[in-house]
C-alpha positions, 0 to 999 in steps of 0.5 A: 500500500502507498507504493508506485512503480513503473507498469506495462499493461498490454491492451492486446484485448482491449484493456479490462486486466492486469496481473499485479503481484502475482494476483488478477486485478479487473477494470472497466473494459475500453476497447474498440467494440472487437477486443482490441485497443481504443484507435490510438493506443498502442498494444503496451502502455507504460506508465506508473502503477499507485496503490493508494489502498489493498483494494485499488490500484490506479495506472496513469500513463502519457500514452492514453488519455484516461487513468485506470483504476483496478480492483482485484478479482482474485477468482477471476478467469481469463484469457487473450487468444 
């Protein structure tokens, strides 16, 4: 908790998951309406991950114009094909 750290998050499928210490975390889905990137994003955005609490994690990065803000989902399932 309070720590920040240089993050990748690849949108390959669109950007709705990150794995973060080892755990799943969720966030709204922003993609093209194909599971790809929003036009203009690129496949891996860099930027900076904050923990502000255990419950949320928010990434801000110059490559998109949103900041994204996750929370775990420790049972979720996923897959990008």
């Amino acid at each position: 908790m309070g720590s920040r750290a240089p993050f990748r998050v690849d949108a390959h499928c669109g950007v709705e998951w990150a794995v973060i210490d080892g755990y799943s975390w969720h966030t709204r889905l922003r993609d093209d309406g194909n599971h790809n990137p929003p036009r203009e994003w690129p496949q891996l955005i860099d930027g900076v991950l904050k923990r502000p609490s255990t419950d949320r994690a928010v990434f801000v990065s110059d490559q998109i114009p949103v900041r994204l803000v996750f929370k775990p989902a420790p049972d979720a399932v996923w897959s990008c094909m």
